[in-house]
CHARMM-style PDB file with segment names, atoms N, HN, CA, C and O in Angstrom:
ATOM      1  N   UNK     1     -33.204  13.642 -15.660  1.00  0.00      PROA
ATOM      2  CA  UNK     1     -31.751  13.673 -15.757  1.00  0.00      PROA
ATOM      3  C   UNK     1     -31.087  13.873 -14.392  1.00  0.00      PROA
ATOM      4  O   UNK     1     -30.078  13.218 -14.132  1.00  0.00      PROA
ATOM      5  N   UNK     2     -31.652  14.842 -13.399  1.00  0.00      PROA
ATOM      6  HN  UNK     2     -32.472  15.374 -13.610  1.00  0.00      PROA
ATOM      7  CA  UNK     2     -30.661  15.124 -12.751  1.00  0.00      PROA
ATOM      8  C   UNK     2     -30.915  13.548 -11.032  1.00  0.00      PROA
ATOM      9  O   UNK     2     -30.282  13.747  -9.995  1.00  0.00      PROA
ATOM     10  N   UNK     3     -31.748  12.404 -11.136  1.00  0.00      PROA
ATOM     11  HN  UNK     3     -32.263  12.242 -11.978  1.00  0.00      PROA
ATOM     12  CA  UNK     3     -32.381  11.858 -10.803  1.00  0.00      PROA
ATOM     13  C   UNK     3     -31.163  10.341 -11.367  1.00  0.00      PROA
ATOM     14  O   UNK     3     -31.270   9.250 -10.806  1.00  0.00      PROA
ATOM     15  N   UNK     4     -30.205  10.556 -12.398  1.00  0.00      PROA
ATOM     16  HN  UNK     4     -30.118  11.442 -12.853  1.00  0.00      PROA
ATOM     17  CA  UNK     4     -29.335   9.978 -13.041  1.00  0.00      PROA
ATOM     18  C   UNK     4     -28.286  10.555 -12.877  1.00  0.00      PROA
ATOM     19  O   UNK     4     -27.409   9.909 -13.452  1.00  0.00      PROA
ATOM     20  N   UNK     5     -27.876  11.453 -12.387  1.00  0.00      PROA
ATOM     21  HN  UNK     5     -28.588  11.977 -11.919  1.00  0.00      PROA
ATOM     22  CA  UNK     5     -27.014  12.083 -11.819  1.00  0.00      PROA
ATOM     23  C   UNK     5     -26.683  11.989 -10.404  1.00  0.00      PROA
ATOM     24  O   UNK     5     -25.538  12.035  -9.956  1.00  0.00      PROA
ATOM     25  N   UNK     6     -27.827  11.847  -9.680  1.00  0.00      PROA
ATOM     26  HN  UNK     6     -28.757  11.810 -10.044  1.00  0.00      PROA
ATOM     27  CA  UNK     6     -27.426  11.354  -8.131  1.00  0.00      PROA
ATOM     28  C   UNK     6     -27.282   9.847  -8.372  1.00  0.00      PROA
ATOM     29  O   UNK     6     -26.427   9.274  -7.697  1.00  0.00      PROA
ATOM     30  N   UNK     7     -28.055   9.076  -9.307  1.00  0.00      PROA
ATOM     31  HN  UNK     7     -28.749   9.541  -9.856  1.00  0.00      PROA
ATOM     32  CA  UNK     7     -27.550   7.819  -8.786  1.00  0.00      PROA
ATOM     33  C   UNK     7     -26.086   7.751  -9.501  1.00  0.00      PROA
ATOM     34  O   UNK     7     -25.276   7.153  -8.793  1.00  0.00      PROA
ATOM     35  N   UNK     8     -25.611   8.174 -10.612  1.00  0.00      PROA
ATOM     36  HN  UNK     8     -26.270   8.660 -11.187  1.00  0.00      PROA
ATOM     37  CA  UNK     8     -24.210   8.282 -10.880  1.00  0.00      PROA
ATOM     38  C   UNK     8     -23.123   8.415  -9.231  1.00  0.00      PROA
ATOM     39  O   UNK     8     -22.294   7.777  -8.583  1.00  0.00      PROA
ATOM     40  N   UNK     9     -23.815   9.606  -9.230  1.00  0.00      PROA
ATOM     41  HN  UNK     9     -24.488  10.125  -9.757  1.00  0.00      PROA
ATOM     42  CA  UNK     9     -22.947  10.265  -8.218  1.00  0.00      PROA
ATOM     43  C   UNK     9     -22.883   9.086  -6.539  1.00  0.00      PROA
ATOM     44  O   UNK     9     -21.950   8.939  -5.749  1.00  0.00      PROA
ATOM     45  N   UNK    10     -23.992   8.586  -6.540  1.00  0.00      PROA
ATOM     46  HN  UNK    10     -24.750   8.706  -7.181  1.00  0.00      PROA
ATOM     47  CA  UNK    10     -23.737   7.791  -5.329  1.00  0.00      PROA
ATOM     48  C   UNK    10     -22.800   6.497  -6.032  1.00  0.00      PROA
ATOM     49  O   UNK    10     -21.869   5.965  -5.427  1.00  0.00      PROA
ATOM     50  N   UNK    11     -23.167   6.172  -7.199  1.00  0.00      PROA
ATOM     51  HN  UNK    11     -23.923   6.604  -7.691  1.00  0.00      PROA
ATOM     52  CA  UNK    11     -22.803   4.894  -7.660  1.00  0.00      PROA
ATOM     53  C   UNK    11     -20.537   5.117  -7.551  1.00  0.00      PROA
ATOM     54  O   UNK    11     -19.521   4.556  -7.140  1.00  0.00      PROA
ATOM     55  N   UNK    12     -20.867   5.927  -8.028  1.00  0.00      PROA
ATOM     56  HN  UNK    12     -21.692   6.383  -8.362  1.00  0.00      PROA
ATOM     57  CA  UNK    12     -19.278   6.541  -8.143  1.00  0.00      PROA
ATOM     58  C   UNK    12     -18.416   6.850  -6.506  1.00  0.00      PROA
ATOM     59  O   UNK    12     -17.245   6.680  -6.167  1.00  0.00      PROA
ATOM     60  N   UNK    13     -19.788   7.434  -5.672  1.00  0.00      PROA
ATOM     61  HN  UNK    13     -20.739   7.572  -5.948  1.00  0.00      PROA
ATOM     62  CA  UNK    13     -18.924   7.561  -4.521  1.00  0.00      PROA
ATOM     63  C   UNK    13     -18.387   6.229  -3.660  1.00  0.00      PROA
ATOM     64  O   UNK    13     -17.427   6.136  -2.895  1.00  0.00      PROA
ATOM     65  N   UNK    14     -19.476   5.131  -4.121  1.00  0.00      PROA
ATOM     66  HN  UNK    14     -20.256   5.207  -4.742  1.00  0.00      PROA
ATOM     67  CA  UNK    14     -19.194   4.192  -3.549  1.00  0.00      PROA
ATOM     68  C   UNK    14     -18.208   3.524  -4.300  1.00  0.00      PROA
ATOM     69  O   UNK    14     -17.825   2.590  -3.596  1.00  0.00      PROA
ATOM     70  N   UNK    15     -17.735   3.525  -5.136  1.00  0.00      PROA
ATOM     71  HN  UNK    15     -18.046   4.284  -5.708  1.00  0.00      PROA
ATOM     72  CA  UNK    15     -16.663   2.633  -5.960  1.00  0.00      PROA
ATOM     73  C   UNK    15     -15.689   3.516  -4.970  1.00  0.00      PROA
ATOM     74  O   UNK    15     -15.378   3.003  -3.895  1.00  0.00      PROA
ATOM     75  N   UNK    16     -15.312   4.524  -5.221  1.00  0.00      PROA
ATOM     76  HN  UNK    16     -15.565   4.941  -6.094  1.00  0.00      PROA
ATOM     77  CA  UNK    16     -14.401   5.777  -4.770  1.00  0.00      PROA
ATOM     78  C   UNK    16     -13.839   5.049  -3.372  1.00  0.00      PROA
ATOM     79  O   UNK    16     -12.654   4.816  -3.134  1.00  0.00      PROA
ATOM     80  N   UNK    17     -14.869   4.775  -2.588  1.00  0.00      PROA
ATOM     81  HN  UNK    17     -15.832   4.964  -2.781  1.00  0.00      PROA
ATOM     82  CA  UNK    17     -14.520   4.271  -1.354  1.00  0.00      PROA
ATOM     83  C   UNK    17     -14.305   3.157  -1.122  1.00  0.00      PROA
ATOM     84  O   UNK    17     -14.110   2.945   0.075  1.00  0.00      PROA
ATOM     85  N   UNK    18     -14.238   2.111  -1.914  1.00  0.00      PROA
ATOM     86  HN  UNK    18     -14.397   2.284  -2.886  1.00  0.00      PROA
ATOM     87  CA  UNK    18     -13.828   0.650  -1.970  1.00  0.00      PROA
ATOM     88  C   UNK    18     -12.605   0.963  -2.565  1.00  0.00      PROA
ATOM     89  O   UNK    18     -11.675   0.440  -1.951  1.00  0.00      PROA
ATOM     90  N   UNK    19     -12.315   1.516  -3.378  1.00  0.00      PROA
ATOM     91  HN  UNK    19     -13.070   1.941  -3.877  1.00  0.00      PROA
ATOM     92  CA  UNK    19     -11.399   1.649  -4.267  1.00  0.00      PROA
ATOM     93  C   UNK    19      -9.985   1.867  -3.469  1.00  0.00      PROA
ATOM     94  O   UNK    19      -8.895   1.356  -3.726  1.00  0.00      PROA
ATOM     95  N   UNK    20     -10.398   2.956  -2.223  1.00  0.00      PROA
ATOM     96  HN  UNK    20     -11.283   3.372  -2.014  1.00  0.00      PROA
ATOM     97  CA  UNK    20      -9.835   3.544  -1.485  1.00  0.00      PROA
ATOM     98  C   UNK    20      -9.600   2.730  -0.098  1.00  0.00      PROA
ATOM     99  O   UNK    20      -8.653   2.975   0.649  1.00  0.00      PROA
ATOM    100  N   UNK    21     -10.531   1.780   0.142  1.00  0.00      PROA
ATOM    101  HN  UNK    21     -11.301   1.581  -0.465  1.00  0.00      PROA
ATOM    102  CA  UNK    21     -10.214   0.350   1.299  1.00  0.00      PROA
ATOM    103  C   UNK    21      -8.969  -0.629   0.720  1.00  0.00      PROA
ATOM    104  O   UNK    21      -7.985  -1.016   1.350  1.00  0.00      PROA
ATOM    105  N   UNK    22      -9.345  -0.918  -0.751  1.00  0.00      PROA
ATOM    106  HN  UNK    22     -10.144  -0.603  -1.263  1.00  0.00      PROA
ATOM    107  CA  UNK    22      -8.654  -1.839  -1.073  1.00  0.00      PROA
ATOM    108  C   UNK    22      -6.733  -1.385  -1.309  1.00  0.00      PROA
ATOM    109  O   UNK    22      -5.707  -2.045  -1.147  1.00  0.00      PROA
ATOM    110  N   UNK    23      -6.992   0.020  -1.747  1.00  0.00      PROA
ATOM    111  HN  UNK    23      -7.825   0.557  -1.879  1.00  0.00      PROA
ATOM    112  CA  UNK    23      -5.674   0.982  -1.836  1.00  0.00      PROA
ATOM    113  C   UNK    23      -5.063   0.522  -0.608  1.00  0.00      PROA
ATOM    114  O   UNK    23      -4.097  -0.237  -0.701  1.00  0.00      PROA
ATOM    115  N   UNK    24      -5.482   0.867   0.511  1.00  0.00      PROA
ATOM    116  HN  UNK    24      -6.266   1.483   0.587  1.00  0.00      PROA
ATOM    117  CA  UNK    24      -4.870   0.980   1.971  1.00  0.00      PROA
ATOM    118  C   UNK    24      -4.431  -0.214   2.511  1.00  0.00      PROA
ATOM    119  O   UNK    24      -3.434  -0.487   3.179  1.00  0.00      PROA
ATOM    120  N   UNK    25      -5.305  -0.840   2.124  1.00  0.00      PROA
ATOM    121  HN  UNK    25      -6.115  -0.618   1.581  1.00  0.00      PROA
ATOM    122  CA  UNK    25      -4.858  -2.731   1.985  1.00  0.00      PROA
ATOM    123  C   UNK    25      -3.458  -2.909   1.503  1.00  0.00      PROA
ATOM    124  O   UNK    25      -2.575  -3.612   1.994  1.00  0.00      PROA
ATOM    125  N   UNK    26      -3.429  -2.310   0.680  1.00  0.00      PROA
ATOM    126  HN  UNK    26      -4.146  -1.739   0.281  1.00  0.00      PROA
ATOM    127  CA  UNK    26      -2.433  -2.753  -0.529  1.00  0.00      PROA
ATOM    128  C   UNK    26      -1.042  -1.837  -0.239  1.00  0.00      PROA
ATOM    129  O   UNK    26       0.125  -2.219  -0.326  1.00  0.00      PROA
ATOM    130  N   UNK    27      -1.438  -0.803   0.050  1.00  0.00      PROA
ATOM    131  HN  UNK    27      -2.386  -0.493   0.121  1.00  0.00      PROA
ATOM    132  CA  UNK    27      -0.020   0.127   1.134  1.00  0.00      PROA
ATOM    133  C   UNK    27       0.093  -0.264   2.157  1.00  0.00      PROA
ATOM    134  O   UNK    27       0.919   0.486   2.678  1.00  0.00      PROA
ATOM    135  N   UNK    28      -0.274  -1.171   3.031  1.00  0.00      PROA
ATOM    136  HN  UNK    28      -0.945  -1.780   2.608  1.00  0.00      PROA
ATOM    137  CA  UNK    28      -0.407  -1.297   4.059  1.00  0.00      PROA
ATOM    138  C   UNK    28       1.045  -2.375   4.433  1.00  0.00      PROA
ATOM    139  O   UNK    28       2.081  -2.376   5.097  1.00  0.00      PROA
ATOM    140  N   UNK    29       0.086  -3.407   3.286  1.00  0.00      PROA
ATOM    141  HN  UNK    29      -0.756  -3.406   2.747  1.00  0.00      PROA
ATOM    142  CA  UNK    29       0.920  -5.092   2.895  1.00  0.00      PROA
ATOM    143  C   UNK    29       2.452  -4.184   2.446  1.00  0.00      PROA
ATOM    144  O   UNK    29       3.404  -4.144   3.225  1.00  0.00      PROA
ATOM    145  N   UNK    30       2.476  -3.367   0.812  1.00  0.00      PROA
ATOM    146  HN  UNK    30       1.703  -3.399   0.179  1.00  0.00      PROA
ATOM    147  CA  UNK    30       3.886  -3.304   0.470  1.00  0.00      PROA
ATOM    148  C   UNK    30       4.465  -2.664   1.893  1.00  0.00      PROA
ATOM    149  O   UNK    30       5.517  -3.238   2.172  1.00  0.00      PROA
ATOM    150  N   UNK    31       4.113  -1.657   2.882  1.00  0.00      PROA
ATOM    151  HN  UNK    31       3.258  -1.190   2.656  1.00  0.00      PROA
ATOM    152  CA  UNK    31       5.391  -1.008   3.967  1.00  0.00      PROA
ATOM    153  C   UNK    31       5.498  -1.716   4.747  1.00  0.00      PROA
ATOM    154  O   UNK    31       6.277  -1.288   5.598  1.00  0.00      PROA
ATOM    155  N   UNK    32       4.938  -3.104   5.072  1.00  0.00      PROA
ATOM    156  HN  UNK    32       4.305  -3.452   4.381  1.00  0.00      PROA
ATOM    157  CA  UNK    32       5.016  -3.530   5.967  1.00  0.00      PROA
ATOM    158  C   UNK    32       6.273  -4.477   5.173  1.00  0.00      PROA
ATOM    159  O   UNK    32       7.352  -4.449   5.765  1.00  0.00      PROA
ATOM    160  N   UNK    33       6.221  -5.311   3.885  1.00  0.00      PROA
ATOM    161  HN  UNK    33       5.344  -5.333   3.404  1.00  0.00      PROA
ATOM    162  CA  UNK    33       6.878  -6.005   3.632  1.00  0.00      PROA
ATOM    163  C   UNK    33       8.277  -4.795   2.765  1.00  0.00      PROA
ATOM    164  O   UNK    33       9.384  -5.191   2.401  1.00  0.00      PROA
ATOM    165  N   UNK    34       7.934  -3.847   2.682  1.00  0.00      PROA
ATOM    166  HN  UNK    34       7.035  -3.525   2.978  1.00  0.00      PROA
ATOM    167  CA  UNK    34       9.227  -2.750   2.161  1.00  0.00      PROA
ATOM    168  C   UNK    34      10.102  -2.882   3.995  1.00  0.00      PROA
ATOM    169  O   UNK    34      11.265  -3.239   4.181  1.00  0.00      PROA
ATOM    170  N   UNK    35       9.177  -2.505   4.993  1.00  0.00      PROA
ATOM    171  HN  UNK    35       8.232  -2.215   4.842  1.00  0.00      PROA
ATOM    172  CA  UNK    35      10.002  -2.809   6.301  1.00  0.00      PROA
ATOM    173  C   UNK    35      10.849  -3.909   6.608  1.00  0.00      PROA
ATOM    174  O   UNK    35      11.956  -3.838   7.141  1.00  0.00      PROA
ATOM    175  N   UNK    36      10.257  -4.921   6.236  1.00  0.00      PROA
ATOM    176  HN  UNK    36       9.357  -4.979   5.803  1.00  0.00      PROA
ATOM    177  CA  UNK    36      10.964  -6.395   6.688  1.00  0.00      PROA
ATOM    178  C   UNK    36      12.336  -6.489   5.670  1.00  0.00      PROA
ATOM    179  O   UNK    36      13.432  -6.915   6.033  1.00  0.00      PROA
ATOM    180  N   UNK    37      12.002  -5.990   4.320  1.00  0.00      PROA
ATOM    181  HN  UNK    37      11.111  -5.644   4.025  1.00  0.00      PROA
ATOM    182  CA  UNK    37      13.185  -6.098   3.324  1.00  0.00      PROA
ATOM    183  C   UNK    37      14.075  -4.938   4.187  1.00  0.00      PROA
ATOM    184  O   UNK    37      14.751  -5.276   5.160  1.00  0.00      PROA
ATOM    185  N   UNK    38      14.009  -3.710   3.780  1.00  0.00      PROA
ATOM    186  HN  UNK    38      13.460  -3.435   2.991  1.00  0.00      PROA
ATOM    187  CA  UNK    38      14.917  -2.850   4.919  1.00  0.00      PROA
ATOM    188  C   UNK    38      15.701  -3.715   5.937  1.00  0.00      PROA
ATOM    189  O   UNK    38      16.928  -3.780   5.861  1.00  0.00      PROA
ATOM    190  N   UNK    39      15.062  -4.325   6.810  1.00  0.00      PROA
ATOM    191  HN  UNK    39      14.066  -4.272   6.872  1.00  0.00      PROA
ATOM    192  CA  UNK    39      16.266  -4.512   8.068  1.00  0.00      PROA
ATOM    193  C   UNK    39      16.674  -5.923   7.528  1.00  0.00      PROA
ATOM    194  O   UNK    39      17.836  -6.209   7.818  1.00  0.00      PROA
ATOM    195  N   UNK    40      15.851  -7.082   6.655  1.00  0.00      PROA
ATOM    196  HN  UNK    40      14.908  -6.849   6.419  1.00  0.00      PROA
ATOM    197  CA  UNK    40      16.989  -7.749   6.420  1.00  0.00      PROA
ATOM    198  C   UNK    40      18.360  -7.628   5.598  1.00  0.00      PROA
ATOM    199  O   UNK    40      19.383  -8.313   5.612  1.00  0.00      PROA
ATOM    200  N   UNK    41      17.894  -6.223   4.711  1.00  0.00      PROA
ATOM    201  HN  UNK    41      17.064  -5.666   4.700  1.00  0.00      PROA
ATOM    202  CA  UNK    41      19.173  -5.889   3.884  1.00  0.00      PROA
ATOM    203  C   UNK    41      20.196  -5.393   4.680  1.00  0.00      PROA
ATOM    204  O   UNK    41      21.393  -5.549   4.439  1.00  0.00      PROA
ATOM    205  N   UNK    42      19.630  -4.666   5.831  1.00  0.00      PROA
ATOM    206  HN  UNK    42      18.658  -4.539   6.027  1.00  0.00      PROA
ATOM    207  CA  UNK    42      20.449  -3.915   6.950  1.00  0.00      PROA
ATOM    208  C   UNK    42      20.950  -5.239   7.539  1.00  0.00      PROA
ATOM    209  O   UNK    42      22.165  -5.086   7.414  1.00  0.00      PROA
ATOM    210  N   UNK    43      20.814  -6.185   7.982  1.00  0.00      PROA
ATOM    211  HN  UNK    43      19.827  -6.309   8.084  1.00  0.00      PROA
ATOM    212  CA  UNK    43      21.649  -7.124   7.924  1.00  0.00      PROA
ATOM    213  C   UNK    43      22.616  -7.629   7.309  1.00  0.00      PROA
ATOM    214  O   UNK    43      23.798  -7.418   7.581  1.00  0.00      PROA
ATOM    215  N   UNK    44      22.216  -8.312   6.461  1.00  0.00      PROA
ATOM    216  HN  UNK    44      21.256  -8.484   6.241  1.00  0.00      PROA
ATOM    217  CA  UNK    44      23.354  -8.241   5.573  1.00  0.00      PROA
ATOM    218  C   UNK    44      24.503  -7.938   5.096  1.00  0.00      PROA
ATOM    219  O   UNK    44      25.513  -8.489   4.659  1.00  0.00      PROA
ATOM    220  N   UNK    45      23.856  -6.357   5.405  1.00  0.00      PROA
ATOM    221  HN  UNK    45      23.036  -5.910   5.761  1.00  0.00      PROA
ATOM    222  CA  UNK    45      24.916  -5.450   4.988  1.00  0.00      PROA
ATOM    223  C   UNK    45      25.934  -5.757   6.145  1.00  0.00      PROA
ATOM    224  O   UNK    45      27.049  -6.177   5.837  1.00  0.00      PROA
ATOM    225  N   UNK    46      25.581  -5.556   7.534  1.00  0.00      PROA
ATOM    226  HN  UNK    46      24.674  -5.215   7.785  1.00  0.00      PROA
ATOM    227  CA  UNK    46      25.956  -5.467   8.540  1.00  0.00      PROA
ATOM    228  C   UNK    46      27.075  -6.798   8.858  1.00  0.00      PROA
ATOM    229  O   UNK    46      28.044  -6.715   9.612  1.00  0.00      PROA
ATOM    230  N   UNK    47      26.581  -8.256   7.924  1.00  0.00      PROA
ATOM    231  HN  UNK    47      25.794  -8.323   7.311  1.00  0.00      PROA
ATOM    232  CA  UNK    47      27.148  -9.429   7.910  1.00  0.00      PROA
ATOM    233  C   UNK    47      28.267  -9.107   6.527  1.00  0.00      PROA
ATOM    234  O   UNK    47      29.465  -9.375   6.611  1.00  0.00      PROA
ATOM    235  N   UNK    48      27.836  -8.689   5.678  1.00  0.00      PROA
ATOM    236  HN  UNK    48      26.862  -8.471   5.611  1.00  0.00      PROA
ATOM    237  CA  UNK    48      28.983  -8.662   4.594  1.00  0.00      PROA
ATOM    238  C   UNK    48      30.291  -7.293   5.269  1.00  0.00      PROA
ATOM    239  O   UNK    48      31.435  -7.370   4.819  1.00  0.00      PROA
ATOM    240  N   UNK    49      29.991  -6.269   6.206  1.00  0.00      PROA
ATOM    241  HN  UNK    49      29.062  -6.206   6.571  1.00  0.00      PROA
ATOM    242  CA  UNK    49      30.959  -5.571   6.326  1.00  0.00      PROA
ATOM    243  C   UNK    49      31.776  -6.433   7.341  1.00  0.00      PROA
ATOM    244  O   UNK    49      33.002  -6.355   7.430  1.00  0.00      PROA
ATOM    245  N   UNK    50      30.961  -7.304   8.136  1.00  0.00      PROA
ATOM    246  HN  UNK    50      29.966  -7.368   8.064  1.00  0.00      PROA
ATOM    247  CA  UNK    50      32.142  -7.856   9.249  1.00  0.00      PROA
ATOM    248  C   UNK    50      33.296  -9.220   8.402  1.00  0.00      PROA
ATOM    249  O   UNK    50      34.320  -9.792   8.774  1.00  0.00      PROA
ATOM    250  N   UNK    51      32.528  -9.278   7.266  1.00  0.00      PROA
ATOM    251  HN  UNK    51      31.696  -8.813   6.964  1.00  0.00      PROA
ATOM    252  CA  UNK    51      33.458 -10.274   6.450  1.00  0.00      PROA
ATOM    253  C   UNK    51      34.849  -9.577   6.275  1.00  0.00      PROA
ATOM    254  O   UNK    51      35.935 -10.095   6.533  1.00  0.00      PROA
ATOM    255  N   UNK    52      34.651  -8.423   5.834  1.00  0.00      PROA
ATOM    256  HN  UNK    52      33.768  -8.002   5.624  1.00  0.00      PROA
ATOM    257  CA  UNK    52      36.003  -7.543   5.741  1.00  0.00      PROA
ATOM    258  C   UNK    52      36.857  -6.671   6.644  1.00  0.00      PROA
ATOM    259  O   UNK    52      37.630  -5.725   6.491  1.00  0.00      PROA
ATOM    260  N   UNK    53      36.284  -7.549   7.865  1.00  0.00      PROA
ATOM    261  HN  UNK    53      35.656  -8.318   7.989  1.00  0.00      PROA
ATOM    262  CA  UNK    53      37.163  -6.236   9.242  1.00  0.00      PROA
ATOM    263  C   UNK    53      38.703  -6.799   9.158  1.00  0.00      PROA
ATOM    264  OT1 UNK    53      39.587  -6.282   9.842  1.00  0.00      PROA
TER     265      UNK     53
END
């Protein structure tokens, strides 16, 4: 049993850590594209207030 337990335990640590590559991947992509939305809205904004000076 406990011979099924380490391979659990490795089997699990390694998912754990892919799991955790692919996460960072994936936060990486949305702040980078949450950034680009930010300043083009900050544009925008910046173009719709000069509509009303």
């Amino acid at each position: 049993m406990p011979g099924d337990y380490q391979a659990f335990l490795k089997e699990y640590q390694q998912n754990l850590a892919e799991f955790n590559k692919e996460w960072n991947q994936v936060r990486r992509e949305f702040e980078q594209a949450d950034k680009e939305y930010r300043k083009e809205l900050k544009e925008l904004r910046r173009k719709n207030a000069s509509l009303f000076k």
